[in-house]
N, C-alpha and C positions, 0 to 999 in steps of 0.2 A: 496651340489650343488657346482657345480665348473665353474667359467666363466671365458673366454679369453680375457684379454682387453688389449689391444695395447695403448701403452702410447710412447711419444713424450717428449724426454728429451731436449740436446740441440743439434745446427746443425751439431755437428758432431759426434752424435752417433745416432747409430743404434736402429729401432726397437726393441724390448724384448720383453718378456712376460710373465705375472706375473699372478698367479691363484688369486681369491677372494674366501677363504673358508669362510663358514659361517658355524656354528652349535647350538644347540641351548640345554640349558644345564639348568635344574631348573628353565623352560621360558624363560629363557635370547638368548640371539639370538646375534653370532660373528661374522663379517667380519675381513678379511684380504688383504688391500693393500697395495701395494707402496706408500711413497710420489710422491709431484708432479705429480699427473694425472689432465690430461687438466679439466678442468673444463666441466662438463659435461658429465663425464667419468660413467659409471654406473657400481655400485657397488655392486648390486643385487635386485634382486625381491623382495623386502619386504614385499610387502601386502602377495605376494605366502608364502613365510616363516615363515609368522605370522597366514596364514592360512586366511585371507581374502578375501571374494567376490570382485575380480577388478572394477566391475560393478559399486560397493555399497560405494566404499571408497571415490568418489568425496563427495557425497551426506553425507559421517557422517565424514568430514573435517581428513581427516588420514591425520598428517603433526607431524614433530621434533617440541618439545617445546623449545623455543626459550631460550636461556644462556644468560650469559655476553659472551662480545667480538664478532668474528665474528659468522656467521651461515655456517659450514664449508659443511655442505649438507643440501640436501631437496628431495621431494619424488614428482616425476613424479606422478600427479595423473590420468592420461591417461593407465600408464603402470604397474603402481604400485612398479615402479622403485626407490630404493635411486640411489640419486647418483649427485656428487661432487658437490658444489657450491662454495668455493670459493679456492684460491691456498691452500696446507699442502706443509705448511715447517717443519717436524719433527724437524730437530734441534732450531725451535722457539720454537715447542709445548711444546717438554718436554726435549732441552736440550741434553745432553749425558748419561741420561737415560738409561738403558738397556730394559726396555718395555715402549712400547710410546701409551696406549689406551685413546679414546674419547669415553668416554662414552655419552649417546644418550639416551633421552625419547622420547617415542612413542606415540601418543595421538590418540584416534577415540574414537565418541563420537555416542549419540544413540544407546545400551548406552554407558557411558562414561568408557574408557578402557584406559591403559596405561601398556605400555610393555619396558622394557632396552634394548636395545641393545649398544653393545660395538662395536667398528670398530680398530682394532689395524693396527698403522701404523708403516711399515716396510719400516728401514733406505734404502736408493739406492744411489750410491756412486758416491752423487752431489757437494762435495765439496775436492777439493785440499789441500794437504797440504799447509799450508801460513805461510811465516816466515812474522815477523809483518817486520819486517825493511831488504831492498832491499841489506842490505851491513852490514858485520860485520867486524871490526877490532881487528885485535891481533896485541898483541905485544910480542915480544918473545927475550929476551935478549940471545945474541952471547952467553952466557957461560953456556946457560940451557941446564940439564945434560940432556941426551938419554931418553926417554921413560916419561915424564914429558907431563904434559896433562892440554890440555887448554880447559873450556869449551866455546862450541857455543850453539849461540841459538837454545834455540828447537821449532821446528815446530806447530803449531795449525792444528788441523782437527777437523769441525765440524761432521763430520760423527762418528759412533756407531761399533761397531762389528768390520767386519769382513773388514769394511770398513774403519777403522781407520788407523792411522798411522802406519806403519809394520816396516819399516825400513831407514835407514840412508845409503847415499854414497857420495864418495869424489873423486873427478877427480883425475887422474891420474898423480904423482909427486914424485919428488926424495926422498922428505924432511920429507914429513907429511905422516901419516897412521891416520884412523879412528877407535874409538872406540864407541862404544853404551853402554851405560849402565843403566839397567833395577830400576826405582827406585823402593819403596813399594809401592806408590799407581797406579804401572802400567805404568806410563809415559814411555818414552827411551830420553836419555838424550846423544846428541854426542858431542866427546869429539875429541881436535885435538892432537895427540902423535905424538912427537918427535923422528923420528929417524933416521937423519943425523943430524949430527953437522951445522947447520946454520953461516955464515961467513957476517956481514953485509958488510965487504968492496967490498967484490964478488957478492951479490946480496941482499941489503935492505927493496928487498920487495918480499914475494911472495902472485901471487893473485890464490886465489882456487875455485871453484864452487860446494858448498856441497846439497845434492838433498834426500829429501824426501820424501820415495814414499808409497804410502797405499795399504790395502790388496786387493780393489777391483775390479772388472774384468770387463773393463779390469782396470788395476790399472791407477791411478790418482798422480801426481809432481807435487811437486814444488821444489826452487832453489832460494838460495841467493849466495848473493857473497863476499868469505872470505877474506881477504887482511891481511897477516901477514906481521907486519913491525917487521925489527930484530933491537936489540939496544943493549946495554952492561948494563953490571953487576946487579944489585939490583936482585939476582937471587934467592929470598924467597916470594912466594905469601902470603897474608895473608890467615889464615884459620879460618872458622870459626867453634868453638864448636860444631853444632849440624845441619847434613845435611839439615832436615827438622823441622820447628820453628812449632809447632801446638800449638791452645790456643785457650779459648772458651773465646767467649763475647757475654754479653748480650746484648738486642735490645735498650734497654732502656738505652746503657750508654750513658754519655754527651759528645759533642763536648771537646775535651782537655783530654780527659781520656785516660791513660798510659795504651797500649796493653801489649806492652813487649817490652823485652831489648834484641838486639842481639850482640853477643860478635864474634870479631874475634881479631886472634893473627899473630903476625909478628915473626920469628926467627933474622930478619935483626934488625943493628942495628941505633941507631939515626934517620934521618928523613927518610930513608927506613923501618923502625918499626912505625912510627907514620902511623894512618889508618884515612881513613877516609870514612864511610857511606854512601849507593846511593842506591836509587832501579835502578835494570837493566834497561840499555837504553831502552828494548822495553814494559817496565812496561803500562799497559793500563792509557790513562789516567783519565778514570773512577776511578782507586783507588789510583789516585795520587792526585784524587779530595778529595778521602775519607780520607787515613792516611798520614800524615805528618813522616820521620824518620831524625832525629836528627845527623849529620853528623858526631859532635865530640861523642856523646855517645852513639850512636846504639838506641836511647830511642823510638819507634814508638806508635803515639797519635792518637788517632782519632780526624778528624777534622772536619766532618759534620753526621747529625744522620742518624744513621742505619734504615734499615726496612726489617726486616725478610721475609714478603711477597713478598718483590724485590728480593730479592739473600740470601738466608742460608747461604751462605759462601764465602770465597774470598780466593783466591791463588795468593800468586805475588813471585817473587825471588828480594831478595838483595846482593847488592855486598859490600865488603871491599875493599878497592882499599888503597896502603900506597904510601907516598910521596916522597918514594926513582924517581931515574932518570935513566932511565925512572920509571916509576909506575908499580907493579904489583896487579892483583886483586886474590879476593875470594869469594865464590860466596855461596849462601844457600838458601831453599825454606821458605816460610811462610804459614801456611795455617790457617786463621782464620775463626773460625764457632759460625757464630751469635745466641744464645740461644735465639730462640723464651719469646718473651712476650705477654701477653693478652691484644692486644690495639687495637683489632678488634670487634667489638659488631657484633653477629649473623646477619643476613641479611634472613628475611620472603619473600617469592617471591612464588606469587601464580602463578603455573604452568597452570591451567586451572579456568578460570573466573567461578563464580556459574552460575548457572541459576537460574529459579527460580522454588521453590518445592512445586509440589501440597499439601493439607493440609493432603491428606488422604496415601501418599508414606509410604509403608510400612520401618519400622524398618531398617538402614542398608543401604538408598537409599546412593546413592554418590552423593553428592553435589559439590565439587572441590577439586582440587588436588595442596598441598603445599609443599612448600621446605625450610628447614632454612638450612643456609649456613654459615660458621667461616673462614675467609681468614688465621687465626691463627693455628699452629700446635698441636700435642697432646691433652692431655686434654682443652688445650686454643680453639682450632678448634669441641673441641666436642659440640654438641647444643642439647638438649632437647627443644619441643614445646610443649606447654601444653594452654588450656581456659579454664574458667571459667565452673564448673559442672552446673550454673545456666541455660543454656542452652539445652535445647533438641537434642545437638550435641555432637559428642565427635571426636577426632583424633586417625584414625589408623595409627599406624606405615605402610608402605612399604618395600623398600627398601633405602638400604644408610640412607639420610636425607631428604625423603621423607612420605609425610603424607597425607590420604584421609580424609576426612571432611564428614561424614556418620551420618543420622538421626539415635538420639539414645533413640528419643520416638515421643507418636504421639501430631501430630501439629494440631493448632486450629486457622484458619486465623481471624475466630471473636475472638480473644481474642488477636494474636500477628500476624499482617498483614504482617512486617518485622522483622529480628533480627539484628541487628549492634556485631557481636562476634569479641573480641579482644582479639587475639594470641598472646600470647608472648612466645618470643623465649630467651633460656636462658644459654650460654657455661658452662663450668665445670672449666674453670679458676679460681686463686686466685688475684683477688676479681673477684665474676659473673658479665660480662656483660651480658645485656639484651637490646629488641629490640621490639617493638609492631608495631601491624600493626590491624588494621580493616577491618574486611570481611561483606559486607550487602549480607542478604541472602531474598526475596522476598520472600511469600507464596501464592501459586496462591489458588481460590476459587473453592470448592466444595461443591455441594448443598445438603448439609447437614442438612439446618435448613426449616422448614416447614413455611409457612404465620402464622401467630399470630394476632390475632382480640382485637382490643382496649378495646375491652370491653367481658367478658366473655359469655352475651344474653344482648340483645337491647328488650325494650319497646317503642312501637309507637302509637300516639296515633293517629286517623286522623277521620276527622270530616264527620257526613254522608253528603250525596249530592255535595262532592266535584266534582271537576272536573277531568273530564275524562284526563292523560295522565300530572298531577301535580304531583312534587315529594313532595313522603311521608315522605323518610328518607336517609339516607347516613351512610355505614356501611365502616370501614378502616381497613386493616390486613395492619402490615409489617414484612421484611424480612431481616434476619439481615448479608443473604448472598450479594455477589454482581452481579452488573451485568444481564447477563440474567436468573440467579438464583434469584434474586433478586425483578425482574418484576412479578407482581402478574394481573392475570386474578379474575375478580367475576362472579359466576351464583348463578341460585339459582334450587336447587336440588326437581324434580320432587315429588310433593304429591297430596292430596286431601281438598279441601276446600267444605262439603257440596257436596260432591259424584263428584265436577270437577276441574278438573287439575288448580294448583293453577298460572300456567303459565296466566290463562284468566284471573287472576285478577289482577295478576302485573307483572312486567320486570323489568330487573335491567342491569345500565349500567356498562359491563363487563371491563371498564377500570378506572374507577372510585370509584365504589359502591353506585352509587345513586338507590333508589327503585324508582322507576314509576307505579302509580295505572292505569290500565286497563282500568275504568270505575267509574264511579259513585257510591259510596257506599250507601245501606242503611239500616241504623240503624235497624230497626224492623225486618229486613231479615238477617242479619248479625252481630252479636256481637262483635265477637274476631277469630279471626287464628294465626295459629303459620306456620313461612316458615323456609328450613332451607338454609342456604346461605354457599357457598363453597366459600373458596378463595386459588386460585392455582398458581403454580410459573411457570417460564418458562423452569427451569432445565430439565438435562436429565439424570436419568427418574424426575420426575415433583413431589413434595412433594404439601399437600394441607391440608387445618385445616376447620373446618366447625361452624357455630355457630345457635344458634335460635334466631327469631325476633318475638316478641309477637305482635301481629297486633291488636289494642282494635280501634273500631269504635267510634266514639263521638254521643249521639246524638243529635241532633236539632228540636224546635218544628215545624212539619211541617206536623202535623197533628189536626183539630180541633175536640172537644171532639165532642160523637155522643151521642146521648138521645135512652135511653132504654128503658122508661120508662116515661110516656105514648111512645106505641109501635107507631111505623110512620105508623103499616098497618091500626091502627084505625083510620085514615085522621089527617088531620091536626089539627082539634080541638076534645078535648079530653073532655067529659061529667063528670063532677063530682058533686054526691048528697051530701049534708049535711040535718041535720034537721034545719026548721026554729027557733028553741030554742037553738041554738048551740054561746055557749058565743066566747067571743075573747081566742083566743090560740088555739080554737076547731082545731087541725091535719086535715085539707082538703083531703090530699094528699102529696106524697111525688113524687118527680122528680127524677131520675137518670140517669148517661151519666157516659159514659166512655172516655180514651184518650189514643190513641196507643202508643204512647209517654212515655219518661219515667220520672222520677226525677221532679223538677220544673214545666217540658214542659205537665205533666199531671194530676199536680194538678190541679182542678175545683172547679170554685165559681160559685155561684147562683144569680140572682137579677130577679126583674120583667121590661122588658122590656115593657110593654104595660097593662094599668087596666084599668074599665069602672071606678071605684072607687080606686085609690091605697090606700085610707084610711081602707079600708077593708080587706085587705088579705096583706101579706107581704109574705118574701121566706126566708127561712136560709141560708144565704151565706153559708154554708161551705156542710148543708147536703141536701140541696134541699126541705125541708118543707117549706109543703104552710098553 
């Protein structure tokens, strides 16, 4: 896809127009803009590119995961647009760089997804060349031979490419011609050649205006201004050894440590040969802050600590200047490159917070998404993350230094409600640093487990002639889910008692488990029942366990014994013959009764309640003999 987006440099230039490619390549997804677009500048359709419902991307939070530093874009969630959020200065991002990409994570969740995409920002030719200092002076003694070359300062361009500095020019004059000369690492170095004889008595000064212009279109100057004072004799600059000084230092050296020695040489002689050491007038003073160089021995120290992270490398120019009258200089680069140390410990940054994972998520679910990060280079910047196997989780790799956090077996919230997992993160430097961090991961509930009854059957014992609508007993399931899996219902499950529904004999209260008898029990009608009692959850769908309650009647005497014997239909007094010769003991008759009742309640004794004579007849308490 290709879009037109009109960008607003500054008030005196023009409109342009720069395409936004985007393609997308092993899922990764590219744009291509300019620096400097207004904030708010849109940079493409990204939900479209990613292939997202625009509808649906409010709703599962589609946004950039958030870096160190600024948040240089963000994503319209109306249009499904990225695009600009804060100024691109390429030359802050990445410098003079030859590719300048921001790479970008993509986040949408429900489920939880994560995509890269890169945005490469393309230099546009915002900066001028700048000489650091408004005015340069030469000196150039009457007797210097023809074609004899002084250096000037060379120009600064933050810009890249094609947009860098191109070339050097010198206003127009008797005296002076310019030269350019290309060094090895690219730079152009101008240079002011002699060639007229200079006469200071005739003219002691000349002033020049030398101008640097870059390749961009339209192209971009600057302009300082040269001032060549003429003076006599001391007509040998010093020189030094070696155009450009290169030398590696480590991160870790200390304040006072000897970088290197720069040598230069005079042909002159006596105090026109004695030299003496300086970095160039327009030396930054950031690293004037840094190395110290030693005037009489070229000796250059460091003088506060390095930090690789800040700056890999530094480039300054020094001069030799000797003490002849006037003075002539010599001049040479330095470029010192700080060898990274291991003095950054990894940095864990969870890109996307957990949630919390039901207990039943299949194998694989993604829980959140991590990043370890090493501000150090090479092996020192490389990071391994790795947790504990104790864990039912494990880390997949992604991309870069990136890692998903995926269930790697199944969860059981009654056993581990939360996990507290501790990452560590570990570079590849000599000696490893390391880095931990804690991620709480919640496990939400699933009704998995059924009611469970305290007791495996209940015995109840309940006495007959109770009271109607009196509890008999109290039955307890619990649930060792939570929640509304957790909440448990009781009934009690339809049977037969004696051919009728065992509902008429009792109810049970369905939030408690209390039993309630119906009615009135009685013993002689009713022995023992068994009910069977269900206790169910609230889940969905609803898990339930059931148990048996032995119902045993009690019983109570509440019935008096009846006489069988003599029968009641032969009235109330009952004839019995003996013979008049019948000694004492003579068996009269024997009584018998019964008692509906049982146990205790229907044992019977005998006695005589009423005799014309009780000396005469007696009863056998126990069997009713008269």
């Amino acid at each position: 896809m290709w879009t037109l987006v009109k960008i607003k440099m500054f008030p005196w230039l023009a409109l342009w127009i720069f395409f936004v490619l985007w393609n997308t390549i092993e899922a990764q997804t590219r744009y291509t803009i300019p620096e400097e677009l207004d904030v708010g500048s849109v940079v493409g359709n990204i939900a479209k590119d990613l292939g997202f419902d625009i509808s649906k991307i409010s709703d599962r939070k589609l946004r950039i995961a958030p870096g160190a530093g600024k948040q240089y874009f963000a994503v319209d969630l109306g249009k499904g647009e990225l695009i600009v959020n804060e100024r691109i200065d390429r030359e802050s991002l990445c410098g003079q760089g030859a590719s300048c990409l921001l790479p970008l994570q993509v986040i949408i969740e429900d489920p939880l997804q994560f995509y890269r995409v890169e945005v490469e920002i393309l230099d546009i030719n915002d900066n001028s060349p700048l000489f650091m200092s408004g005015e340069n002076t030469i000196k150039v003694p009457e007797s210097t031979l023809l074609g004899v070359r002084f250096r000037l300062e060379t120009a600064q361009d933050r810009d890249v490419g094609i947009n860098y500095l191109r070339s050097y020019s010198l206003n127009k004059n008797d005296f002076f011609a310019l030269n350019v000369k290309n060094n090895n690492d690219g730079t152009k170095v101008a240079e002011l050649v002699l060639e007229k004889p200079v006469d200071r008595e005739q003219q002691p000064v000349h002033n020049l205006i030398l101008t640097a212009v870059d390749g961009g279109t339209p192209p971009r100057s600057g302009t300082t201004h040269v001032t060549v004072m003429v003076i006599d004799i001391n007509d040998n600059a010093p020189s030094f050894d070696q155009d450009l000084y290169e030398i590696q230092l480590s991160e870790n050296a200390i304040p006072g440590t000897l970088v290197l020695t720069v040598r230069a040489n005079d042909l002159d002689e006596g105090p026109n040969s004695k030299i003496e050491y300086s970095f160039e007038s327009h030396t930054a003073e950031s690293i004037q802050k840094l190395f110290v160089i030693n005037e009489d021995t070229g000796d250059i120290t460091l003088s506060h600590a390095l930090d690789y992270e800040k700056s890999p490398s530094y480039k300054f120019d020094v001069c030799a200047r000797d003490k002849g009258t006037p003075s002539m200089e010599g001049h040479s680069g330095v470029q010192v490159t700080i060898v990274d140390v291991n003095d950054n410990s990894p940095e864990i940054t969870i890109t996307s917070s957990p949630k919390p994972v039901r207990e039943d998520a299949p194998v694989g679910t993604m829980v959140a998404l991590i990043s370890a990060n090493d501000l150090d280079s090479g092996d020192n910047g490389k990071v391994s993350l790795r947790m504990s196997s104790e864990y039912p989780f494990k880390l997949n790799p992604s991309f870069a230094d990136h890692y998903a956090l995926v269930t790697d077996a199944s969860l059981d919230r009654e056993k581990y409600p939360e996990y507290r997992i501790e990452l560590e993160a570990t570079d590849s430097g000599s000696p490893h640093l390391t880095s931990n961090k804690i991620i709480t991961v919640d496990i939400l509930d699933v009704n998995d487990n059924p009611p469970v009854f305290s007791q495996p059957s209940y015995t109840v014992y309940v006495r007959e002639n109770n009271a109607a609508g009196s509890i008999m007993f109290s039955v307890s399931a619990s649930d060792p889910d939570i929640g509304e899996n957790a909440k448990i219902s009781y009934s009690i499950l339809d049977s037969k008692v004696q051919d009728v529904s065992v509902s008429s004999y009792i109810y049970i209260n369905s939030d408690n488990g209390s039993i309630y008898s119906m009615h009135s029990f009685d013993y002689e009608k009713l022995k023992v029942f068994q009910i069977q009692v269900q206790a169910k959850d609230h889940g969905s769908p609803s898990l339930s366990s059931n148990v048996t309650v032995h119902v045993f009647i009690l019983d109570q005497n509440d019935n008096a014994p009846a006489v069988i014997y003599p029968s009641a239909v032969m009235g109330s007094v009952s004839h019995q013959k003996m013979p008049r010769s019948a000694k004492a003991g003579h068996l009269t008759t024997k009584i018998s009764a019964v008692d509906a009742d049982s146990g205790h309640n229907a044992w019977i004794s005998y006695r005589l309640v009423e005799a014309t004579d009780s000396s005469l007849f007696s009863v056998n308490l126990y069997t009713g003999e008269v």
